[in-house]
Backbone bond lengths (Angstrom), bond angles and torsions (degrees), N, CA, C in turn:
res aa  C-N    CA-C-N  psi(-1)  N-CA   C-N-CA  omega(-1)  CA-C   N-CA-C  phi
1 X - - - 1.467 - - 1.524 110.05 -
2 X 1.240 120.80 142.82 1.591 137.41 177.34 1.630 108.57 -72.52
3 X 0.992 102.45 149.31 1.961 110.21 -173.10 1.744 94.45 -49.72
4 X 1.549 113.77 -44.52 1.337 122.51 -164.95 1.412 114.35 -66.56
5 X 1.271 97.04 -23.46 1.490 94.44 -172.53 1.706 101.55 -85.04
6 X 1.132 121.95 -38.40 1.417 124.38 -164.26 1.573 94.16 -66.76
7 X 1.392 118.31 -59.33 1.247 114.35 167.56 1.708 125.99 -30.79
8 X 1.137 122.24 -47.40 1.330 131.78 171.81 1.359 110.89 -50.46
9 X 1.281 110.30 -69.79 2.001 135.25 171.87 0.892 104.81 -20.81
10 X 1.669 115.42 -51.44 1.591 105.04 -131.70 2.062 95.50 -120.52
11 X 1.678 104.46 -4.52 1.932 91.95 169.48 1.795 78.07 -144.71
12 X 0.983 102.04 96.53 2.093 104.47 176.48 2.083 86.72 -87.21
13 X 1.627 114.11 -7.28 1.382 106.10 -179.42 1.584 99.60 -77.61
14 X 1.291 124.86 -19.84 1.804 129.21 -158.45 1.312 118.88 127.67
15 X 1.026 115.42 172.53 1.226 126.46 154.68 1.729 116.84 164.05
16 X 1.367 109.10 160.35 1.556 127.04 -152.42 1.641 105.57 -103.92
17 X 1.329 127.36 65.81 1.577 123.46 -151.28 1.442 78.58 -132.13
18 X 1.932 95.38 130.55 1.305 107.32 158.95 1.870 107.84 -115.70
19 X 1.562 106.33 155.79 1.295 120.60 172.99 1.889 99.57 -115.82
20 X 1.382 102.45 126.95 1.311 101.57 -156.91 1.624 92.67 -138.26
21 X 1.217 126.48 79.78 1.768 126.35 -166.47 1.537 83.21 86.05
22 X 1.649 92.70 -158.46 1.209 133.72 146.89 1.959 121.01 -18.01
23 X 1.226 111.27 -31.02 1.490 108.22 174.02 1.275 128.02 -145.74
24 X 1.527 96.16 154.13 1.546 110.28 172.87 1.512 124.27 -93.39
25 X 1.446 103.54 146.62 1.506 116.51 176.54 1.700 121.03 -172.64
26 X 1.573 92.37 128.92 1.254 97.74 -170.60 1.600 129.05 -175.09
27 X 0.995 140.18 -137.85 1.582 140.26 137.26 1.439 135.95 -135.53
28 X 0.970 116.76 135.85 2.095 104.40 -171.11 1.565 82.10 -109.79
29 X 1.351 107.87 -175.23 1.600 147.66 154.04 1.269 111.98 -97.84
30 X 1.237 118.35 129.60 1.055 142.99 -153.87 2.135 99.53 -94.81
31 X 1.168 145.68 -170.39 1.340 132.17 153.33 1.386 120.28 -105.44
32 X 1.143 112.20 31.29 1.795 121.89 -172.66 2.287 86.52 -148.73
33 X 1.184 112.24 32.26 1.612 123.68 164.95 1.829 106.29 72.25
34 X 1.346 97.40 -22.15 1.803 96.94 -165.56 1.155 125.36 -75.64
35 X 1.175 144.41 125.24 1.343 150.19 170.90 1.299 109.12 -47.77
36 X 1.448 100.38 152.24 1.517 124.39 -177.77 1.538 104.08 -174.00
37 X 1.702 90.17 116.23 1.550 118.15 167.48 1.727 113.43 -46.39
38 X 1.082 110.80 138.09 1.649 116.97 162.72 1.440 112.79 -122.61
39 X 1.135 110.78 167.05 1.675 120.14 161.38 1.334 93.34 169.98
40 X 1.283 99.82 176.68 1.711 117.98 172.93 1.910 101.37 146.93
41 X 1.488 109.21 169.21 1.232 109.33 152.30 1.690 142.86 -90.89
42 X 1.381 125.75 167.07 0.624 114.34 -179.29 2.014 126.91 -155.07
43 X 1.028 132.92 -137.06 2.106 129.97 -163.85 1.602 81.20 6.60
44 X 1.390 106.93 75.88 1.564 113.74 122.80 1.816 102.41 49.10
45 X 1.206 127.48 26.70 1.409 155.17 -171.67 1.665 106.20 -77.04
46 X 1.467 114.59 131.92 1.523 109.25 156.17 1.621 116.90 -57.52
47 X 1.300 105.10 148.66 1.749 107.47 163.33 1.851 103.30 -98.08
48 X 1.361 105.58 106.58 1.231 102.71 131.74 1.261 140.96 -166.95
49 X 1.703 136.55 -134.96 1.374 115.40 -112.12 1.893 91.59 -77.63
50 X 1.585 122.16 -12.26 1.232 100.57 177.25 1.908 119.10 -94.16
51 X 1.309 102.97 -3.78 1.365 71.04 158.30 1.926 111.38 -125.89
52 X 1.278 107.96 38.80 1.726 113.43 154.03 1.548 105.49 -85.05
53 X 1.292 130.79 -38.98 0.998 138.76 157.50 1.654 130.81 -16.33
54 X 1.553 85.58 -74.76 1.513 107.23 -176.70 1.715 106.39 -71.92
55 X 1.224 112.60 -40.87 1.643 121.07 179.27 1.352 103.02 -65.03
56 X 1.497 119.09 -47.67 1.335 95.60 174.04 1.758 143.62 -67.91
57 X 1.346 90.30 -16.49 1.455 126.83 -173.75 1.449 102.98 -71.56
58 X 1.039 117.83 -18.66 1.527 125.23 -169.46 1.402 123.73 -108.25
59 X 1.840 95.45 -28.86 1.285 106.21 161.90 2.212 121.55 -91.11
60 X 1.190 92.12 -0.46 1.455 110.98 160.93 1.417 103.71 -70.69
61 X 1.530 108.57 -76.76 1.804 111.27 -170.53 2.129 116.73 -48.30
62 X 1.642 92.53 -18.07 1.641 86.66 -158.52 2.019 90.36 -94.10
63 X 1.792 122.11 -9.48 1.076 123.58 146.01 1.681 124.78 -51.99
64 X 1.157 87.84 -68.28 1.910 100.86 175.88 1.534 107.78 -33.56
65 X 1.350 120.25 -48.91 1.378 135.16 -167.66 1.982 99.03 -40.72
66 X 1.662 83.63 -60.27 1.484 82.35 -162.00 1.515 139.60 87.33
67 X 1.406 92.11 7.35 1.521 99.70 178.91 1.762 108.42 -105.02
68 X 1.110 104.89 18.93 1.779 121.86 172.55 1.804 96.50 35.42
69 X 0.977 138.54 53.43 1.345 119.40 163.42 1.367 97.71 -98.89
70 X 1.736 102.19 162.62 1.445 88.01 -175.67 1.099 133.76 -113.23
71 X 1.470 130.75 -166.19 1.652 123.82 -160.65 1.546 116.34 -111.10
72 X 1.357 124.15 130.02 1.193 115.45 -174.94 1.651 87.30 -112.86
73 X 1.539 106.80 162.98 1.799 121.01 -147.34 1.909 105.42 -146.54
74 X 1.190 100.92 71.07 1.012 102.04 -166.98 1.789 100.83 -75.09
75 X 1.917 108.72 155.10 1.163 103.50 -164.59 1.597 104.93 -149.36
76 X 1.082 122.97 100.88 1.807 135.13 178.47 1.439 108.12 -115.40
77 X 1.386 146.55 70.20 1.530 122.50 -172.17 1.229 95.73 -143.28
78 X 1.610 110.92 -176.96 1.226 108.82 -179.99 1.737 105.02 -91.15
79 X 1.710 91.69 -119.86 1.597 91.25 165.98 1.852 113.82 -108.27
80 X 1.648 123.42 -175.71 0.717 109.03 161.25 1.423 136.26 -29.87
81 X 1.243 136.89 148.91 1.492 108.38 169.45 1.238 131.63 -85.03
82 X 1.098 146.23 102.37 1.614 130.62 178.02 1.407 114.41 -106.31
83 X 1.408 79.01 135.02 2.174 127.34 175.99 1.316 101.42 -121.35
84 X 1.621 88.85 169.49 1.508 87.92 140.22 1.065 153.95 -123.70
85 X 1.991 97.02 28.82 1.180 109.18 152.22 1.389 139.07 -59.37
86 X 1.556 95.03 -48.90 1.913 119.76 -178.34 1.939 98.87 -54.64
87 X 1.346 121.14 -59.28 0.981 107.44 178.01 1.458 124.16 -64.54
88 X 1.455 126.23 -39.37 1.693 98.19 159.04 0.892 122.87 -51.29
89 X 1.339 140.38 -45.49 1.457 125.37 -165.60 1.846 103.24 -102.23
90 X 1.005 91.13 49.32 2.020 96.17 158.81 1.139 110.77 77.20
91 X 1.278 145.04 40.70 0.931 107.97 165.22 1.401 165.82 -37.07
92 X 1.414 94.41 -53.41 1.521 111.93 163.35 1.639 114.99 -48.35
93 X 1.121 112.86 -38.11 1.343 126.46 -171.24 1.388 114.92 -62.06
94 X 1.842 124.58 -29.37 1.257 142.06 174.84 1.025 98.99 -79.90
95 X 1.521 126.90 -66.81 1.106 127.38 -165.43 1.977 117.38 -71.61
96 X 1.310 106.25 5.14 1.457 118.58 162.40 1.434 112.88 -87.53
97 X 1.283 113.06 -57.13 1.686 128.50 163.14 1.332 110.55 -32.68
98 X 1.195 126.51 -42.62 1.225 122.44 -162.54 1.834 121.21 -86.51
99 X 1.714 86.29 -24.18 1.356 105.84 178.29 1.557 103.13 -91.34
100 X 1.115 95.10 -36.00 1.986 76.48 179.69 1.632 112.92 -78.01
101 X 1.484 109.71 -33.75 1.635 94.46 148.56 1.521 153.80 -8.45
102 X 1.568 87.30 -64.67 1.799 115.19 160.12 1.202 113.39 -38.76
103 X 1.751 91.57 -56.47 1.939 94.77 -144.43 1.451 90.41 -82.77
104 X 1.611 139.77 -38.98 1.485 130.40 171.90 1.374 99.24 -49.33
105 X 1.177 143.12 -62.03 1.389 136.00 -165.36 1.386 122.20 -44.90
106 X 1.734 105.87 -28.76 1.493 108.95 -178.71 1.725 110.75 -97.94
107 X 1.558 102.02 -17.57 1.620 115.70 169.08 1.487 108.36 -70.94
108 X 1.484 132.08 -7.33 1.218 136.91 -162.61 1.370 108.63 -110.33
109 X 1.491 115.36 -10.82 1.367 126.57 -164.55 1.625 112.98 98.17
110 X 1.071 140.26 17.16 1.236 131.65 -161.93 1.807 105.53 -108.86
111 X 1.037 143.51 54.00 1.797 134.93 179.15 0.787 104.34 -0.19
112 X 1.834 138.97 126.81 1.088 127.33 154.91 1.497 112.06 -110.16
113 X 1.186 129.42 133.51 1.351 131.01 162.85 1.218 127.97 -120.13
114 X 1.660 118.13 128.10 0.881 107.66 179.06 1.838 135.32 -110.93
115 X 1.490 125.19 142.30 1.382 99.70 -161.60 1.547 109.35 -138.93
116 X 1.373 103.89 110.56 1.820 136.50 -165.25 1.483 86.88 -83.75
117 X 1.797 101.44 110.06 0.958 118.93 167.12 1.904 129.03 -118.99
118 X 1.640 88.24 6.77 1.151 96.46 -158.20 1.721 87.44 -144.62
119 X 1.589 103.53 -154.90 1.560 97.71 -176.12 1.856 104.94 -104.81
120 X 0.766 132.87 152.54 1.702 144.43 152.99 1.093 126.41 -134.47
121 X 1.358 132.35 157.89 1.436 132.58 -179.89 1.561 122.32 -161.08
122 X 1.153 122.54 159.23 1.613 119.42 -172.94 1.476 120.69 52.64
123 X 0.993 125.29 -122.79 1.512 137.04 -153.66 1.881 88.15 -93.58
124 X 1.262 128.58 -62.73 1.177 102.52 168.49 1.620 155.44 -58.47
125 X 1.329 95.22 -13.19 1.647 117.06 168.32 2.028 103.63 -76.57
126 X 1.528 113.08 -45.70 1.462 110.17 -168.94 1.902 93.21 -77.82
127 X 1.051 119.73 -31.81 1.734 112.55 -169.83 1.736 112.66 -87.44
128 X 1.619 107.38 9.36 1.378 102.06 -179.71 1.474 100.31 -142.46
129 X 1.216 117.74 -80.98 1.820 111.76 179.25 1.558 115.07 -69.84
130 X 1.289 129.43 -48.25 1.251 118.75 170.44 1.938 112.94 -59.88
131 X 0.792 125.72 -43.86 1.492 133.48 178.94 2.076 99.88 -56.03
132 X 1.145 112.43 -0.48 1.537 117.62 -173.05 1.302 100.43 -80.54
133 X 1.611 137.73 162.99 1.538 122.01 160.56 1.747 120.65 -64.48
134 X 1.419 93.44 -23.11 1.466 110.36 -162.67 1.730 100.12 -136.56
135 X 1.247 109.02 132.84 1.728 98.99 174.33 1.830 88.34 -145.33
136 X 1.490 85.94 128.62 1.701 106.96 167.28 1.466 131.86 -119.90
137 X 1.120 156.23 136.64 1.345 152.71 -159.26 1.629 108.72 -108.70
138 X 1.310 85.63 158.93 2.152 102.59 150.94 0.958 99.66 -106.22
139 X 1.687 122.63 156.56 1.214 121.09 130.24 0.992 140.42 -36.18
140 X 1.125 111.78 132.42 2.156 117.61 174.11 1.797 81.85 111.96
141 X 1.133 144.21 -17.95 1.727 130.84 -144.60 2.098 78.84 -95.08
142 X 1.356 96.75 140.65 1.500 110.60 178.28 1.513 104.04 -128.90
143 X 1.162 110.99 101.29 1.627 126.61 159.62 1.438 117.46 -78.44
144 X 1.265 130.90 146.61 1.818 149.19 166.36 1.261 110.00 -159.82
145 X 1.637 102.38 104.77 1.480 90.14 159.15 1.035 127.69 -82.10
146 X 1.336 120.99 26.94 1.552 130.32 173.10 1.618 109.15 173.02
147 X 1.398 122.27 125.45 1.321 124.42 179.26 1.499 118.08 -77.31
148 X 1.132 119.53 143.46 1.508 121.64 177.61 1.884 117.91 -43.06
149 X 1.555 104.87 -43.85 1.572 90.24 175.60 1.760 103.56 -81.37
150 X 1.166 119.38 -21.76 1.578 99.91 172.46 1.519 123.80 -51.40
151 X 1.970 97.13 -53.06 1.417 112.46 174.40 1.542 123.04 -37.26
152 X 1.437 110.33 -41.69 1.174 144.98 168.77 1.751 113.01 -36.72
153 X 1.054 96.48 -64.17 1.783 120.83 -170.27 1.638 93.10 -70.72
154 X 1.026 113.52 -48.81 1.755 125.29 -166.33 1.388 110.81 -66.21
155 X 1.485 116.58 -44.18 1.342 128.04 -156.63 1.975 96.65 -100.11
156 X 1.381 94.24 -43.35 1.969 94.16 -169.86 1.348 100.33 102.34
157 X 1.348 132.30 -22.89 1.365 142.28 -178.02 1.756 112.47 -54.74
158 X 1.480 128.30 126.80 0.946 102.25 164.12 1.560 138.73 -85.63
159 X 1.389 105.65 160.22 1.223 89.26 -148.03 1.853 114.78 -85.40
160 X 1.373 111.41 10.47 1.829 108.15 154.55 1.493 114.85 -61.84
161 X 1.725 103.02 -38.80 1.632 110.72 173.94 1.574 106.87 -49.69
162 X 1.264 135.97 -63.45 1.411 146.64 -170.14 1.501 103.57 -69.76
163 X 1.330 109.62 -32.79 1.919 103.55 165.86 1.756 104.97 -54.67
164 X 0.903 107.84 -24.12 1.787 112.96 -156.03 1.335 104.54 -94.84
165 X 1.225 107.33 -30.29 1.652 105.88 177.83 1.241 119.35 -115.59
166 X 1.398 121.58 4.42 1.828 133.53 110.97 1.521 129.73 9.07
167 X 1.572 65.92 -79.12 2.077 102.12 -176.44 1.335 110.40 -44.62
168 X 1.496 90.39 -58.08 1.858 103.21 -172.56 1.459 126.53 -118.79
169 X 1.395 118.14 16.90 1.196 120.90 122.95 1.431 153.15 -137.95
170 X 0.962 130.46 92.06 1.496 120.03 -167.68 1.421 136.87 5.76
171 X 1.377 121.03 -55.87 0.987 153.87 172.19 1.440 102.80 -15.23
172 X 1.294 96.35 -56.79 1.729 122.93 -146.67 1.477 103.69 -79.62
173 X 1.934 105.74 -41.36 1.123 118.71 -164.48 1.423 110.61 -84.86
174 X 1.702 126.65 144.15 1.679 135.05 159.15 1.891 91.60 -79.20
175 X 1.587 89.18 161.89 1.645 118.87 175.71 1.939 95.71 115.99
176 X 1.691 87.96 161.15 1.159 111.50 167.24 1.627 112.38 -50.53
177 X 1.408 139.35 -64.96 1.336 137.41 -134.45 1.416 74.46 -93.03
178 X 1.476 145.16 -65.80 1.555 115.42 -165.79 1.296 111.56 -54.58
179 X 1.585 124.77 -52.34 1.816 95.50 178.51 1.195 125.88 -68.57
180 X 1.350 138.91 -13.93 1.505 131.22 146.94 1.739 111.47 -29.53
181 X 1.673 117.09 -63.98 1.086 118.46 -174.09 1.244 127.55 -59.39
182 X 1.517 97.76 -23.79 1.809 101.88 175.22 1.331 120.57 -82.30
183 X 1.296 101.64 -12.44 1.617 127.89 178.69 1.211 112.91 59.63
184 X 1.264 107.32 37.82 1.907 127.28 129.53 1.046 112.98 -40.42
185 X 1.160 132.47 -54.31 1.407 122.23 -163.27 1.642 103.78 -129.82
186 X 1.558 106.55 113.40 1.886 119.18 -166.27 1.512 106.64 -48.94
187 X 1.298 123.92 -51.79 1.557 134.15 174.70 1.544 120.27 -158.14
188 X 1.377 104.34 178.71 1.649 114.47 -168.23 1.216 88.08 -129.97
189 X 1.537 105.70 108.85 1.829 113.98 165.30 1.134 95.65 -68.47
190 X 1.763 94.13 154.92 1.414 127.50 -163.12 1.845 95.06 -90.32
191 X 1.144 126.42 91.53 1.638 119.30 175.97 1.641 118.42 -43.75
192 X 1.153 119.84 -29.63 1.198 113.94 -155.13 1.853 100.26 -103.59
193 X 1.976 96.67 11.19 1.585 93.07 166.56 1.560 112.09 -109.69
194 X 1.529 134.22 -177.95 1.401 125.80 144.74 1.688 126.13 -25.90
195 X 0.802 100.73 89.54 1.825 96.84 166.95 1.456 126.87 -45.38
196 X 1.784 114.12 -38.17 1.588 98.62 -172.47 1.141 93.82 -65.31
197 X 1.456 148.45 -57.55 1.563 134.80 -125.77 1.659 88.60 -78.84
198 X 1.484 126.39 -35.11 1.121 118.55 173.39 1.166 128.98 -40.66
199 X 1.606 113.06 -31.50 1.456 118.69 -171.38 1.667 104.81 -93.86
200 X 0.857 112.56 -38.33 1.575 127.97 177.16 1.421 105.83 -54.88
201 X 1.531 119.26 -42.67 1.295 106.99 -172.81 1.723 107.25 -79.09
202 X 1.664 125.35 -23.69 1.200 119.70 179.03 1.718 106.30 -79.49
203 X 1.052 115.78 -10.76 2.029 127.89 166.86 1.052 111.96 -45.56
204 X 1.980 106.41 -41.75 1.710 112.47 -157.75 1.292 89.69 -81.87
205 X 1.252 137.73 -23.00 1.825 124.07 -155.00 1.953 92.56 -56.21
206 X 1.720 106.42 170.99 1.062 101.19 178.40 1.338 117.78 -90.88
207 X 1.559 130.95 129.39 1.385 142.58 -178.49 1.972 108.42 -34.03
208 X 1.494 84.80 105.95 2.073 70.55 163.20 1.681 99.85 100.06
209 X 1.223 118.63 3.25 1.504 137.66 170.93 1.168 130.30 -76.46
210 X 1.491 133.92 74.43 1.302 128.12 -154.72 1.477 101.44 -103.65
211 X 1.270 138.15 100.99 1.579 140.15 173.63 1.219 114.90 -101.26
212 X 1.025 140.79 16.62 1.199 141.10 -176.15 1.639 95.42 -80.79
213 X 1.040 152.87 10.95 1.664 126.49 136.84 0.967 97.74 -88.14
214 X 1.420 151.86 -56.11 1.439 151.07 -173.23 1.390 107.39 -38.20
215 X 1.787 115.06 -39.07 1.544 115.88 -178.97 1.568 102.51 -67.13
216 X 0.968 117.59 -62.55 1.347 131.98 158.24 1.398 122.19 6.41
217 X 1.234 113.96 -93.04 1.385 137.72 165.35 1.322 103.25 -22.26
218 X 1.314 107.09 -89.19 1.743 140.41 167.96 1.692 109.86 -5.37
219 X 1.542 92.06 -62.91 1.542 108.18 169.93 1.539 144.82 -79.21
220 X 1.657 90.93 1.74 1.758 106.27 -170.39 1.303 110.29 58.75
221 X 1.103 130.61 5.95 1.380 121.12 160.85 2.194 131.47 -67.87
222 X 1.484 96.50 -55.02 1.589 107.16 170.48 2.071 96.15 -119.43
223 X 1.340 109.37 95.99 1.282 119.46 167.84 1.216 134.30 -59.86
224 X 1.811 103.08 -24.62 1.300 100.50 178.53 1.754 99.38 -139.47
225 X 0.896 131.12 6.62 1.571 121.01 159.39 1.403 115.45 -51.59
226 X 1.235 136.57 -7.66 1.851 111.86 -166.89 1.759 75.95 -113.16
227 X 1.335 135.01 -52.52 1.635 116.92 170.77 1.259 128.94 -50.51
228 X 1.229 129.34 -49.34 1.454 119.99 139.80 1.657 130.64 -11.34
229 X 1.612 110.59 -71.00 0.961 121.68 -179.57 1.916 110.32 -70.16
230 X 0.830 85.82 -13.49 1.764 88.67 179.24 1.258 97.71 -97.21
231 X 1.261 142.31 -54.95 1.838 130.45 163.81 1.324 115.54 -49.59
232 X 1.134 146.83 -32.22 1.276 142.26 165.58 1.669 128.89 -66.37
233 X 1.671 97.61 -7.88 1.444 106.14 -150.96 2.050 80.35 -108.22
234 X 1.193 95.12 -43.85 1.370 113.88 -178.21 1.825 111.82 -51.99
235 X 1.539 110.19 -52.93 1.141 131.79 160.64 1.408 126.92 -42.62
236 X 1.182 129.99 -62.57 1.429 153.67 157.12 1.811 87.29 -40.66
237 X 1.380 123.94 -83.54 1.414 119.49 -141.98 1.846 85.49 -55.33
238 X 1.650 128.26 -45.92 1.404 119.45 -157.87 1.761 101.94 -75.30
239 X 0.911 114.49 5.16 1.871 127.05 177.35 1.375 78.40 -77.60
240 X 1.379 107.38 -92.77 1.562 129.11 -145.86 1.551 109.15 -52.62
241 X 1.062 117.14 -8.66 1.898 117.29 173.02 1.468 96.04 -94.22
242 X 1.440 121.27 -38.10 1.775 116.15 -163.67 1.713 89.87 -59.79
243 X 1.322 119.56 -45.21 1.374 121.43 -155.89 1.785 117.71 -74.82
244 X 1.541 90.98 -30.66 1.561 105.45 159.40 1.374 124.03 -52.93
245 X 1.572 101.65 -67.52 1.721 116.74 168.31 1.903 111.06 -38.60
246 X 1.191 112.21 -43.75 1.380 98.41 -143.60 2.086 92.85 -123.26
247 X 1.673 93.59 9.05 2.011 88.88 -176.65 1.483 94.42 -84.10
């Protein structure tokens, strides 16, 4: 589906969205009257440090607002961009900003969802749709947070070895159906239905709900991330009473 069309789908009430380069920002109508913020990038575009900047900057002002409606995060790009400009001047550092942005926005009351309609990867896929509370796909949208010959270069591993552990574990592998399984990504709207109610129904989840190890598990994709995260969580809380008892 075309940016235009999703746009259509998803506020048939309106909405006031500009595409300005590389990004979007704006507000639609929702089909139940309520507003909801947009932005994100998009034509399959690098992210960097000037427009993590501006995206974040926007998701600052739509905090300030205070009217907690929430944010939908649209996402078509390539990968981060790398120069060597972006890396002198910080990259990582924007593209951290931008993600912790998100996550205050949804600590503030604001829903964020995000929806990969296109391809992303690396540092720009984790600082924009993964950095969402909620991230959902179309079909055809191809996520990697890292490609097999990158993995390759990174690890020293060759890369038939990393074909092999692909196969059998998700983890390892880019595409849509492994991050579904890792439960990266909550679901894959059905294109060929209504889109708003689609979005409306991921609205209702509860604010501040992060399941993605639970999806995980569930899905045979990450087997042991939500036990992990539940021993560590468990750990921490029996710290923080010893220190009570005995500060």
């Amino acid at each position: 589906m075309t940016l235009d069309d999703i746009l259509a789908g998803l506020f048939s009430n309106g909405s006031k969205i500009e595409v300005i380069g590389a990004m979007i920002a704006g507000k639609g109508t929702m089909a139940d009257g309520k507003p909801i913020h947009v932005l994100g990038i998009t034509q399959g575009q690098n992210l960097g440090v000037d427009e993590a900047i501006v995206l974040a900057g926007h998701v600052i002002e739509i905090i300030g607002s205070h009217d907690r409606a929430p944010i939908l995060v649209l996402v078509d790009s390539a990968s981060q961009r790398m120069s060597r400009r972006e890396e002198l001047l910080g990259l990582s550092e924007y593209l951290s900003h931008l993600a912790k942005s998100l996550l205050m926005a949804e600590a503030e009351g604001h829903r964020t969802v995000g929806l990969l309609y296109g391809g992303s990867a690396a540092g720009a896929f984790i600082a924009t749709a993964l950095a969402a509370g909620t991230l959902v796909a179309l079909p055809g949208a191809h996520p990697a947070v890292m490609d097999l010959p990158s993995m390759a270069r990174v690890t020293k591993l060759p890369i038939e070895v990393l074909k092999a552990k692909a196969e059998a574990t998700p983890v390892f592998a880019p595409g849509l159906d492994n991050m579904v399984r890792t439960g990266g990504i909550h679901v894959v709207w059905d294109e060929t239905a209504p889109l708003a109610p689609q979005l409306a129904a991921v609205l209702e989840l509860p604010l501040g709900q992060d399941d993605r190890d639970q999806l995980g598990t569930e899905r045979g994709g990450r087997r042991k991330a939500a036990e992990i995260a539940d021993r560590v969580v468990a750990m921490a809380a029996t710290s923080s009473f010893r220190e009570l008892r005995h500060g």
